[in-house]
C-alpha positions in Angstrom: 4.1 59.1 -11.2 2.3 61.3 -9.2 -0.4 58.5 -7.8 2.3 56.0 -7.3 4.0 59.0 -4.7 0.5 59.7 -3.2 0.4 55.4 -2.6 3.6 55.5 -0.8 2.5 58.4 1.1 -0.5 56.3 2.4 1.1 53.5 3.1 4.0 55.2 5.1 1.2 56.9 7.5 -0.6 53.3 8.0 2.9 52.0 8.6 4.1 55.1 11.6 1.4 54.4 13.7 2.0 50.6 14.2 6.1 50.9 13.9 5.6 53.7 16.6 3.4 51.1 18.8 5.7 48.5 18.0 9.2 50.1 19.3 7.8 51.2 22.5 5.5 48.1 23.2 8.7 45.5 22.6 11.0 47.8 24.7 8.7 48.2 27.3 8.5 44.5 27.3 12.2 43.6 27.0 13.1 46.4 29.8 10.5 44.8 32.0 12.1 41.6 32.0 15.0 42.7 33.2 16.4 46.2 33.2 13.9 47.4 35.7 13.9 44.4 38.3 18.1 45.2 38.3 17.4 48.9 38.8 14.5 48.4 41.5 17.5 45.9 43.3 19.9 48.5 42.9 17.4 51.2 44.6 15.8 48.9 47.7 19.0 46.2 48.2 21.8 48.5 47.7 20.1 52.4 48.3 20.7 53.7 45.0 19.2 56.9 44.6 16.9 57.7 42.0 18.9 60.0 39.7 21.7 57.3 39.4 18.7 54.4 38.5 17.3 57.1 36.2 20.5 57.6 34.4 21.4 53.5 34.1 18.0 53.3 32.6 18.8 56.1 29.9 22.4 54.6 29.3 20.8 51.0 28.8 18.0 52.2 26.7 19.8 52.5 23.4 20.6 49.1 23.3 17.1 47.6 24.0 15.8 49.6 21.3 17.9 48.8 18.6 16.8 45.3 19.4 13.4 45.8 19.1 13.6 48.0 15.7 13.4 44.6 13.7 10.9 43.5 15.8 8.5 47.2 15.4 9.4 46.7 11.5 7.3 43.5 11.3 4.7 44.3 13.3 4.5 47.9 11.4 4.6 46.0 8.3 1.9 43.2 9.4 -0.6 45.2 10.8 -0.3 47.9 8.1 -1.2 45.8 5.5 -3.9 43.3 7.3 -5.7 46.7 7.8 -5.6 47.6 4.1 -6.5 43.7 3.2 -9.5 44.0 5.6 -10.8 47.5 4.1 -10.1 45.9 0.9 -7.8 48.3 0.0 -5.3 45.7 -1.2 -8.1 44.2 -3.3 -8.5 47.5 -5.2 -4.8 48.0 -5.6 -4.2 44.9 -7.3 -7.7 44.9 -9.6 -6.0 48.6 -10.6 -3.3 46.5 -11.7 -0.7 47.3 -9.1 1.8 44.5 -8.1 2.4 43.4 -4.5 6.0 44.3 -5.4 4.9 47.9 -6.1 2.5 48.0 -3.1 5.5 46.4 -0.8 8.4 49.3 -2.0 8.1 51.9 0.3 8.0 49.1 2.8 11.4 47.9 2.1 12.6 51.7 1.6 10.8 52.6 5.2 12.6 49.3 6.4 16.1 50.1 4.8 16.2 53.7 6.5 15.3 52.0 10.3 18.6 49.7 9.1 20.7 52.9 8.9 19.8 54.2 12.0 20.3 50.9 14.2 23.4 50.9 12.1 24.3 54.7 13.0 23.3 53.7 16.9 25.5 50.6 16.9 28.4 52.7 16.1 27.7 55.9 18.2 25.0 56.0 21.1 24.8 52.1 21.7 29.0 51.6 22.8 28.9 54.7 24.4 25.8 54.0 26.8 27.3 50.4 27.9 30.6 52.3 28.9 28.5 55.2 30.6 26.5 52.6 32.5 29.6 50.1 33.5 31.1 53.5 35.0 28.0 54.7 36.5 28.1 51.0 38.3 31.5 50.4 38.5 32.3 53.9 40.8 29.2 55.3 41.9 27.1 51.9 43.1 30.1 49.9 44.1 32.6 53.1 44.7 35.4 52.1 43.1 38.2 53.8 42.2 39.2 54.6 38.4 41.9 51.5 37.1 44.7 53.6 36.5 46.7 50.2 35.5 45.8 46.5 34.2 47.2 43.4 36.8 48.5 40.5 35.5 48.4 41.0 31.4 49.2 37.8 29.3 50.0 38.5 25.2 51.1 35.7 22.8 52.7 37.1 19.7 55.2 35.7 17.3 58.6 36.5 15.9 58.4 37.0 11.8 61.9 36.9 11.6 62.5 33.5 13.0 59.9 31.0 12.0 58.1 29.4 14.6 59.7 31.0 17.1 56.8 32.3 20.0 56.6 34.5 22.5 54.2 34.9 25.7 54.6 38.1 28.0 53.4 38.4 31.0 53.0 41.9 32.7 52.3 42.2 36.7 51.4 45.7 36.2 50.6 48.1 33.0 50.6 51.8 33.8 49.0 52.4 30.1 48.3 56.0 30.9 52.6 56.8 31.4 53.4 53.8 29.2 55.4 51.7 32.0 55.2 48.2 33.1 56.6 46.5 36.2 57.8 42.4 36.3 57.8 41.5 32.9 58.6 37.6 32.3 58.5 37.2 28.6 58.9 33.3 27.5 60.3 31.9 23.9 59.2 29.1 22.3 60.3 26.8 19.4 57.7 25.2 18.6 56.6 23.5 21.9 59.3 23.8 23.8 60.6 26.6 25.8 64.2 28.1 24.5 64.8 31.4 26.4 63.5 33.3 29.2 63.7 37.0 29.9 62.7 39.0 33.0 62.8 42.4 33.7 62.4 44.4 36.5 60.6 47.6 34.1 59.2 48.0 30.8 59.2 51.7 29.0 57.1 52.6 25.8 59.9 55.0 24.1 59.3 56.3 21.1 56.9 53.7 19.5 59.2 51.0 21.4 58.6 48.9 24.0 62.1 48.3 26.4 63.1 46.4 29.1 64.9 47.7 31.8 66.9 45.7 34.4 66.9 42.6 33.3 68.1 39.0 32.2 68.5 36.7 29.9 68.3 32.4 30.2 68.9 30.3 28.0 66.2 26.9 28.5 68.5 23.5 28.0 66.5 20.1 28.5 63.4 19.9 31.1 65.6 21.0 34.3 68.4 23.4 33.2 68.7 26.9 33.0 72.0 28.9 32.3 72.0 32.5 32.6 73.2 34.0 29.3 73.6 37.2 30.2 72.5 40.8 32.0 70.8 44.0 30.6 70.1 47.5 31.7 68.3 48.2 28.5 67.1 46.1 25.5 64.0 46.2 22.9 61.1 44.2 23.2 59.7 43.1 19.9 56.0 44.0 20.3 54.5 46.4 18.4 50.9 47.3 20.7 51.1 50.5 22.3 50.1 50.8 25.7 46.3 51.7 25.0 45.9 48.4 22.7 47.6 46.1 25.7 45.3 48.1 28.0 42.3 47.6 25.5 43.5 43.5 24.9 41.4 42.5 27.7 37.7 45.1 27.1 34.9 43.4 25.9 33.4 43.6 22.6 30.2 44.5 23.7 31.7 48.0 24.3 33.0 48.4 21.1 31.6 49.9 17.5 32.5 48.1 14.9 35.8 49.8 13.8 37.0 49.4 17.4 36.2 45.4 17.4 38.3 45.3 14.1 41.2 46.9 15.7 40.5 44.6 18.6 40.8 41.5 16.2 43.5 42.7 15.0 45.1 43.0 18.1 44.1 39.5 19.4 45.2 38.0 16.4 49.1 39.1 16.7 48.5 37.6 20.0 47.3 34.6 18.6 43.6 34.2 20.3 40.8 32.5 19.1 39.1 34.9 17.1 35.6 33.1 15.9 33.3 34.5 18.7 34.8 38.3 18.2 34.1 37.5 13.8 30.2 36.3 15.1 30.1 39.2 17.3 31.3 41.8 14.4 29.1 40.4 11.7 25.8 40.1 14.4 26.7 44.0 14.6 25.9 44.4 10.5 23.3 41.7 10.4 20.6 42.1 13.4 20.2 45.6 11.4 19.7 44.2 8.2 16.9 42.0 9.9 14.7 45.3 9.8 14.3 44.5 5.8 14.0 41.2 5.8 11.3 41.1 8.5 9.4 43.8 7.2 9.1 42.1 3.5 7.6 39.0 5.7 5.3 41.2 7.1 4.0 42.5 4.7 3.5 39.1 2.8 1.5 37.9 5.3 -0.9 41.1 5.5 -1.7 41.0 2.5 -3.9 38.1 3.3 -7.3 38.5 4.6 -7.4 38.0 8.4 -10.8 36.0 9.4 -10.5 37.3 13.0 -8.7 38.8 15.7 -7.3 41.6 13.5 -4.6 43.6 15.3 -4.1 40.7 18.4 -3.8 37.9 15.7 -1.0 40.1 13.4 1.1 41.3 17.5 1.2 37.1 17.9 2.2 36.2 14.9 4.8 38.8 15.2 6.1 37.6 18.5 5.9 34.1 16.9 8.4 35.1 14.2 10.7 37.1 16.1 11.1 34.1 18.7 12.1 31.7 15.7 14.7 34.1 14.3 16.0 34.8 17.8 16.0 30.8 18.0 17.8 30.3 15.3 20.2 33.3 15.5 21.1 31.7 18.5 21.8 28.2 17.2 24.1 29.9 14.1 25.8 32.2 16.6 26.8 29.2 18.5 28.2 27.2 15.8 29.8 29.9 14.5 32.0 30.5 18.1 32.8 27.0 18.1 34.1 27.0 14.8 31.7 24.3 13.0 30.7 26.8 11.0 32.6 30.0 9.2 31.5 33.0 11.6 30.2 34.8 8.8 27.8 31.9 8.0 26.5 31.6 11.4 26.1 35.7 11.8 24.1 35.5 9.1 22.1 32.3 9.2 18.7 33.7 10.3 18.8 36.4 7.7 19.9 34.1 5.1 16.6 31.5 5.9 14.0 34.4 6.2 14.9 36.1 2.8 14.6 33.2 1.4 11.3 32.4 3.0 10.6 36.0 2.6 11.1 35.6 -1.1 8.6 32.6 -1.2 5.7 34.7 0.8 6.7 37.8 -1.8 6.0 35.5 -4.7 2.5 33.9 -3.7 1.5 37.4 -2.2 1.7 38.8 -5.9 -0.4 36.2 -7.9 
């Protein structure tokens, strides 16, 4: 037991030095493509100082470099091995009978705690810098005021207790912070045509009840008439969000971990929405993390072999090569995913589902 610990003590240190290289190499190249040219145009075009471009940068960070941790686990993986295939090292493993499976575990066991973190940062650090950052944008670069209410809300729900009965609510204004609306219109449907309209001069979150305040009732009779049934000062309104979750109906997913994008899905769905791209978008959340495995068993597959030339250059192209192709085609199942030719799960995780297997194929001819 006690060699096989000091082998996966070796092959972690010739693994930290390349990951290390890798993370900040990728995340100095994806921030240079964009996140500094938008800071250095926020500093000359617009005058933002220093400590507000310095603080976007450190908000906007997080999310780089949870991108590039799948990317740093191949390369860690593929250079770490190519340099113990060139020394021969692998050579001497295997004639001491030692399996590529047993050589490759404290990869995947390196690789699987990098997937916990980017998990952990997904759901913590990551959500919190994009909100930080919109802020820091939104009302000290442009100077805006904080939204204290949400114009022109639309929500689609419908009515349990009389089948296929719908309703769409619109809201002028939501005051979500005192839980008050102003010029609610709230429109029933059977089936596709419109049966009753409601206005209301207020709306009043009460007690885990939505009410109406001021308001009246028409009854929808043919294409062009309208009879007014009758006049309220106060009646319920059957929707069960709270004024946070309207308030929150209309934030993108992009700011949310992922037990805040189930809520959100759930929310949307009373409402009726198209929920395919927030399902891709929730399962990309689980499986870009995941890709740090997957990747880093394909790395080291392909070190195992005996580069001829170019050493460390050859294995940070082919890395590059691979990530592109995964990126490709996590773009490709993403897409059909959203557009619903393909279950959302299934086009989350596509790209993961190809490389294991081809990972799996590389696994098996690095151990004959």
């Amino acid at each position: 037991m006690k060699p096989f610990r000091t082998l996966d003590r070796f092959i972690m240190r010739e693994l930290m030095g390349p990951f290390l290289f890798g993370v900040m190499a990728f995340t100095l190249i994806m921030v240079a493509g964009g996140l500094l040219f938008k800071l250095a145009d926020l500093i000359i075009e617009q005058g933002v100082s220093l400590g507000v471009a310095g603080r976007l940068f450190i908000y906007e960070l997080p999310s780089v470099v949870v991108l590039t941790l799948p990317m740093s686990c191949l390369l860690a993986s593929l250079l770490g091995f190519s340099k113990m295939s060139t020394n021969s090292e692998i050579v001497a493993l295997k004639a001491a009978g030692i399996s590529f499976s047993r050589i490759g575990r404290p990869v995947l066991v390196a690789a699987f705690g990098v997937t916990m973190i980017s998990l952990a940062l997904n759901e913590t650090v990551v959500p919190l810098g994009k909100i930080a950052a919109q802020n820091v944008m939104r009302y000290e670069v442009a100077r805006e005021k904080p939204a204290l209410l949400k114009e022109q809300v639309f929500l689609r729900s419908s009515d349990p207790s009389s089948e296929g009965l719908r309703r769409i609510v619109y809201i002028n204004k939501l005051y979500a912070r005192s839980g008050t609306m102003d010029d609610v219109v709230v429109q029933e449907f059977k089936g596709a045509d419109l049966v009753r309209l409601t206005t209301a001069r207020k709306g009043t979150w009460i007690d885990g009840v939505w009410y109406l305040d001021d308001g009246d009732v028409f009854e929808v009779k043919g294409r062009n008439t309208v009879e007014l049934t009758l006049h309220f000062e106060r009646q319920a309104l059957p929707i069960r969000l709270t004024p946070q979750q309207i308030s929150r109906s209309t934030a993108k997913p992009d700011d949310m971990s992922c037990l805040e994008l189930i809520k959100y899905i759930e929310i949307l769905k009373a409402q009726g929405k198209s929920l395919e791209p927030l399902w891709v978008a929730f399962h990309l959340r689980l499986a870009v993390p995941w890709a740090c495995v997957i990747l880093a068993l394909i790395g080291a597959a392909l070190g195992v072999r005996p580069m001829r030339k170019g050493g460390a250059s050859v294995g940070f192209g082919q890395s590059i090569l691979i990530v592109f192709v995964y990126y490709v085609v996590m773009s490709m199942g993403r897409s059909l995913g959203q557009a619903g030719h393909i279950p959302p799960i299934l086009g989350a995780w596509l790209p993961n589902i190809l490389f294991f297997a081809g990972a799996l194929l590389l696994a098996r001819r690095a151990d004959r």
